[in-house]
N, C-alpha and C positions, 0 to 999 in steps of 0.2 A: 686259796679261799674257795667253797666248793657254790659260792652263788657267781663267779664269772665262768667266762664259759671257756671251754679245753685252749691248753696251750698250743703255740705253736711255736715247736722249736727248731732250730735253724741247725743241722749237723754235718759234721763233715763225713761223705760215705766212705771214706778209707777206713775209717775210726770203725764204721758198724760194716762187719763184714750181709750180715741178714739182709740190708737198705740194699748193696750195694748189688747183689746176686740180683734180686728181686729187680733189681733198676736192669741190669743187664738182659735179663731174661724180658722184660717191657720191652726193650729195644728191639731184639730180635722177633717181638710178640707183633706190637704194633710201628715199627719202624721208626717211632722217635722215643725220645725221654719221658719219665713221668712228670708233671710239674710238684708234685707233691707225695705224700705218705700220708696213712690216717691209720691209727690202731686202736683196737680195743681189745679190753683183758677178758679173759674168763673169770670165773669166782666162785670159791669154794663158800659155802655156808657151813660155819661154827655151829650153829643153833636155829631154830625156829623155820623148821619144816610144814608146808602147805598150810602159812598161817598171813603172807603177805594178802593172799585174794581175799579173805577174812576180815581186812584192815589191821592185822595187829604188826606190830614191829618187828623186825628181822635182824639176826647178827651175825653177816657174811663178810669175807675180806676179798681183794682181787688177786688173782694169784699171777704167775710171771710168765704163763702162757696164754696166747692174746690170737687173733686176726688182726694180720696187715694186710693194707691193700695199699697198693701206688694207681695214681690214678694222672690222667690226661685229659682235662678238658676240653673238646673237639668241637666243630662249626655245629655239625651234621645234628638233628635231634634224635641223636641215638643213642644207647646206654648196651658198651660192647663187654664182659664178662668172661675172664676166662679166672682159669685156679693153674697155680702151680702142680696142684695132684692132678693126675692126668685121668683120675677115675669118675672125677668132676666134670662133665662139659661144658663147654664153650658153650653160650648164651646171649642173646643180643634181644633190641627191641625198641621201639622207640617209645621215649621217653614220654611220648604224647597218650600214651592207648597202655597206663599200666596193666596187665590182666595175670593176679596171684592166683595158683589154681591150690585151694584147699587142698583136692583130694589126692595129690602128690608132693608131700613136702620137702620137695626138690631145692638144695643150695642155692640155688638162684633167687628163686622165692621170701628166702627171708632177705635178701639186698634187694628185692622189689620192695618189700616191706617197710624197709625204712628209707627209702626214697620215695615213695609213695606220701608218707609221713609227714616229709619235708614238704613237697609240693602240694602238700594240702594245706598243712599249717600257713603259707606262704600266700598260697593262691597262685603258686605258676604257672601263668599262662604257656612260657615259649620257656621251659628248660633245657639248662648246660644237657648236651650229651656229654657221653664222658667214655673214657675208655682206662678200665680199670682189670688188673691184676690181682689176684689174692691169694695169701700165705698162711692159712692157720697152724698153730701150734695146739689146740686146744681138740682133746682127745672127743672123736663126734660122739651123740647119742652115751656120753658115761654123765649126766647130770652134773657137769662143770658150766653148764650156759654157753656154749661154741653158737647155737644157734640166736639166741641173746644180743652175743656180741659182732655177729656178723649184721643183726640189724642195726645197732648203734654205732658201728663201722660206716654202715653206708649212709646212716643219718647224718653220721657227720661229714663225711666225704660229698656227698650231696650240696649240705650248706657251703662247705669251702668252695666249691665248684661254682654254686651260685651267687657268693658273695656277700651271702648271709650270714649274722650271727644271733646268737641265743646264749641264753646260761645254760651251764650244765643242768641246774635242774628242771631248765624247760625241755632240754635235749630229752633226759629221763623221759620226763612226761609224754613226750610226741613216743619217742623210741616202745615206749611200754604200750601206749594206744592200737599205735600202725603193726606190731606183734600179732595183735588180736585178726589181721585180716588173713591169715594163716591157719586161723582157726582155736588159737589157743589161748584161754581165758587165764591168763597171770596175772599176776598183781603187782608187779612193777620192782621187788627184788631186787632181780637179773641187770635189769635197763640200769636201776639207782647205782649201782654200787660200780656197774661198767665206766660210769661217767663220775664219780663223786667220791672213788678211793681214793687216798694217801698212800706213799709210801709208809711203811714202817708201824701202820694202825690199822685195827678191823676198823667198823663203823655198826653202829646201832642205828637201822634205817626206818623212819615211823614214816608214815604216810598220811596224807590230808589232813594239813599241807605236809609234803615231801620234806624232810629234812634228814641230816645224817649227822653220828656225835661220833665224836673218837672213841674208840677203845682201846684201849694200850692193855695188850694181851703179857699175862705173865714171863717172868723169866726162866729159865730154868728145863721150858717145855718145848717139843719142837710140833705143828700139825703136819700130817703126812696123809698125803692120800694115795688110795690106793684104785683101784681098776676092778670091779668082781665082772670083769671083761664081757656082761650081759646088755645089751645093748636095748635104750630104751627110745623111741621117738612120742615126744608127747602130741607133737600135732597128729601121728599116725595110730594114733590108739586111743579111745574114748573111756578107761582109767582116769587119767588128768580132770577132764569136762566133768565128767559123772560124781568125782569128788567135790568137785565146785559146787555141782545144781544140791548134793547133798547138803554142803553148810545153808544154802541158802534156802531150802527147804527148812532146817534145823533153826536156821533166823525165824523163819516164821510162823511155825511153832510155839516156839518157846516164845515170841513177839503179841503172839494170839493168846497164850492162857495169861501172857501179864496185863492186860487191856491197851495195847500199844498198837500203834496203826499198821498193822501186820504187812497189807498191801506195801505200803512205803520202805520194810525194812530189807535191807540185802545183803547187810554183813554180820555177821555174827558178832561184831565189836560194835555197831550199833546197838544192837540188843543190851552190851554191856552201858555206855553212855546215856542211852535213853533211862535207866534205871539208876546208873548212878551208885554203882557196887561193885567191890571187889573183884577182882578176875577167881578167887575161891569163893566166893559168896556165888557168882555165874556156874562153877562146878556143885553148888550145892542145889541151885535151881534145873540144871541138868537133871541130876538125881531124881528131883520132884515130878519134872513135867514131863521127859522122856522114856521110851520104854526099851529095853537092851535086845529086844526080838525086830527084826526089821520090821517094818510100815509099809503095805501094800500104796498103790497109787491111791484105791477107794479110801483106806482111813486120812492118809493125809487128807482128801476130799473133806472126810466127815472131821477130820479136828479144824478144816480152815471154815466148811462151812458153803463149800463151792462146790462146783458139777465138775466130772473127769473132765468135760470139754473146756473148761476154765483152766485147769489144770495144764492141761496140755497146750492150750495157744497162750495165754497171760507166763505159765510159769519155767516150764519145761522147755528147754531151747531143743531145736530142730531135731537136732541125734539124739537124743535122750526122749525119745517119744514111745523108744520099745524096751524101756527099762524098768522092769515090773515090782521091784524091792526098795528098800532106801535103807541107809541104816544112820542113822540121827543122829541118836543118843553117841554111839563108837565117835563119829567125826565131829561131834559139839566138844565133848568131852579131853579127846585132842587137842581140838584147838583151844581151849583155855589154857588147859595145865601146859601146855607147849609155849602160848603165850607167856606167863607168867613161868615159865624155866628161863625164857628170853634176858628178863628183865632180872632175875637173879643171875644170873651172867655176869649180864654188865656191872651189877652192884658188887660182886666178889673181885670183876677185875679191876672197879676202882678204889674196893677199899683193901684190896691187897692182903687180906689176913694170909698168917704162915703157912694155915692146911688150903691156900687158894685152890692147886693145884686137883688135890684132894675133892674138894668142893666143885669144881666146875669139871671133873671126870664122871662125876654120878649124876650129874646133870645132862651128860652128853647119853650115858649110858640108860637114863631114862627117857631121853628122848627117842634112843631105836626103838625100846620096848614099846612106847605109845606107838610112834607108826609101826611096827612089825604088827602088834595088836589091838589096834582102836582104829587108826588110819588103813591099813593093809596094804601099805604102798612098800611093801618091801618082797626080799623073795630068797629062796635058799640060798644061794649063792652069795648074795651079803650079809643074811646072818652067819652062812660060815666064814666070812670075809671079817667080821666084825667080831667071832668069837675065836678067832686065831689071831687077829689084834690085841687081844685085850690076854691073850695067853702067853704070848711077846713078849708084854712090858707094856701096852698103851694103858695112859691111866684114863683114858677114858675112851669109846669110837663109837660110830654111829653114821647109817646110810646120810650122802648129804646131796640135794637136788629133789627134783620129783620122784626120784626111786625107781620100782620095778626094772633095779639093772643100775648101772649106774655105778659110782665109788660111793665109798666109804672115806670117813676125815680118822683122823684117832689123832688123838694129843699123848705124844712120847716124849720121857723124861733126855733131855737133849745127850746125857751121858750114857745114853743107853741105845742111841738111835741108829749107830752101825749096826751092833748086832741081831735090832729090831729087825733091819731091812733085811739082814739076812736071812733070817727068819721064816722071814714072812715071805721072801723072795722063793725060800725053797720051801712053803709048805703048801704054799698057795698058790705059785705059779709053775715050780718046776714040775708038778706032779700030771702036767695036762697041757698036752701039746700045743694045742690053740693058745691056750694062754701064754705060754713060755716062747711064743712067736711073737707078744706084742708086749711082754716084760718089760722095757727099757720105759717104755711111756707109761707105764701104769705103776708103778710106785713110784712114788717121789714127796722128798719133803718140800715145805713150800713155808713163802715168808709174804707178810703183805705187802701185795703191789701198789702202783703206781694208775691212775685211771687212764680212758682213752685222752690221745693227743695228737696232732699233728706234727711229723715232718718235713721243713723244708730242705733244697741243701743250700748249704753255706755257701 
């Protein structure tokens, strides 16, 4: 049931060989045992791209590569970090003086983040130090959520440690908050679906309030993702932010010509609610009130009716104060039709018709097109990543995460999927050295996971 909070399950480490490394390398790390394991998944998104910050629903599943971490509860009030990848460093700190430095979004950083989280939600005075090891399998900066899942790793590792518990969806909630002090304005996606997947089901995740439905993904098809081995950091690049302050600009806007209390609005699904109309009736209002040439910071001025200095301390957050263009209309316009692809989705995968398959591929395939050209969160290397996909045999593919770098998802007909990979393997990666150095991790099919949980042993 996804309203109690993560399991913890009792396993023998001979059975999992991963537990069992990871325990031994602890030992030699920090000279005793872990008392526990905590993981969390990464996850691929099916559909609904840069539309969670927006408030609209998202259709992402968890996939089977995750962060582990083993951790040891210690006297000392310290919090000791180290990584199994040795290109990671050792990290330490006391638990009492957390300090996330924004402007280097250093691994460490985001397990500050969601221990930070914890002890605020809580109000800890005197917290567990701990001495914790970590394992990721979740390929960094390709838009799978690795850095997502390292802070709902240590959100939860944190609570176990202090004795706390919580539902997963309040885990979510803190996890998606304590995110933001890294610097990156998401909308909670990443966090939902780390703690609140099923095996064997996507989820349609809506937000306020938080909830998640099943989606029982067709037969027949397999999702695969692939690596366009571009590396993208959203906390290290003001892309991400700058599409955000854009919808929220576009909120209010479009919130101001309908006589709606502009000031108070911040999501562009507000705008939809407060009117109380269709998500294509919201694209038809686009049409009307926005203009397809970008908007200097002065016209926003003259359409809200406010001075640049209003602008800039009330609206504009700190970075985005030397950003001289906006472009409205392209990122409103996205985000509806994006939203409403979402929700035909799910209506196709639960009524099942024959051409599903058929139907939910031109839906994926009109989703890159939105972000390649309305959002611009994509970039050559996955459009040719996504049109060597679809030249394959994907019946459908599309950048999936924040973009600019990152993978590509593509839905392949299951009987078709060796010779897809091979394909794709040698037209895409053997032809460029770099990439055919990190091949084994970057294409792979994937089935839906299982959310974060606890480890004890047996």
């Amino acid at each position: 049931m996804a309203g109690d909070s993560p399991s913890a399950l009792p396993v023998q480490l001979v059975e999992q060989p991963r537990l069992q490394k990871l325990k031994e390398m602890f030992i030699s790390k920090f000279g005793s045992p872990p008392k526990f394991f905590a993981r969390a998944p990464g996850r691929v998104n099916l559909i609904g791209e840069h539309i969670d910050y927006c408030g609209y629903a998202v259709l992402p599943m968890a996939i089977e590569q995750d962060i582990l971490i083993a951790v040891e509860p210690v006297q000392t009030q310290v919090v000791q970090l180290a990584n199994i990848n040795s290109s990671y460093l050792d990290f330490s700190t006391s638990v009492n003086n957390i300090q996330i430095n924004e402007t280097k979004p250093q691994w460490h950083n985001y397990f500050l983040c969601g221990l930070k989280g914890i002890q605020e939600h809580f109000g800890l005075n005197n917290p567990t130090g701990m001495n914790c090891l970590l394992d990721g399998t979740i390929p960094p900066s390709s838009g799978l959520s690795s850095s997502s899942a390292l802070v709902c790793c240590a959100g939860l590792v944190t609570l176990r440690a202090n004795g706390k518990t919580l539902s997963k969806v309040e885990l979510a909630e803190i996890c998606t908050k304590s995110e933001r002090y890294i610097g990156t304005e998401g909308g909670g996606m990443d966090q939902s679906i780390s703690f609140l997947a099923e095996e064997g089901t996507a989820k349609l995740i809506e937000f306020s309030p938080l909830r998640a439905t099943d989606v029982r993904l067709p037969s027949g098809a397999t999702f695969v993702i692939a690596n366009s081995c571009v590396e993208m950091n959203k906390a290290a690049t003001s892309h991400f932010n700058i599409r955000v302050m854009e919808c929220q600009l576009a909120t209010k806007l479009l919130s101001k010509s309908k006589g709606l209390e502009w000031r108070k609005m911040l999501r562009l699904h507000d705008v939809q609610t407060k009117l109380g109309v269709s998500l294509e009736e919201m694209l038809t209002i686009v049409e009307e009130v926005l203009h397809p040439e970008p908007y200097s910071a002065e016209e926003i001025c003259k359409c809200l009716g406010i001075s640049l200095e209003e602008l800039r301390s009330q609206i504009l957050c700190q970075n985005m104060q030397d950003v001289s263009t906006f472009k409205l209309y392209q990122r409103a316009k996205h985000v509806y039709s994006e939203a409403a692809r979402v929700l035909e989705f799910q209506k196709i995968c639960s009524e099942a018709p024959a051409n599903a398959l058929q139907l939910l591929g031109e839906l994926m395939k009109q989703s890159h097109i939105s972000c390649r050209e309305m959002y611009e969160c994509s970039c050559p290397e996955l459009d040719r990543l996504v049109d060597i996909c679809l030249q394959f045999g994907a019946i459908g593919s599309r950048l999936t995460g924040a973009g600019w770098g990152g993978c590509t998802v593509s839905m392949v007909p299951t009987d078709k999927l060796n010779t897809f990979l091979k394909n794709v393997k040698k037209t895409y990666y053997q032809t460029d050295g770099q990439r055919l150095a990190v091949e084994n991790n970057s294409l792979f099919a994937t089935k839906p996971g299982r959310g974060a949980l606890v480890f004890v042993e047996a």
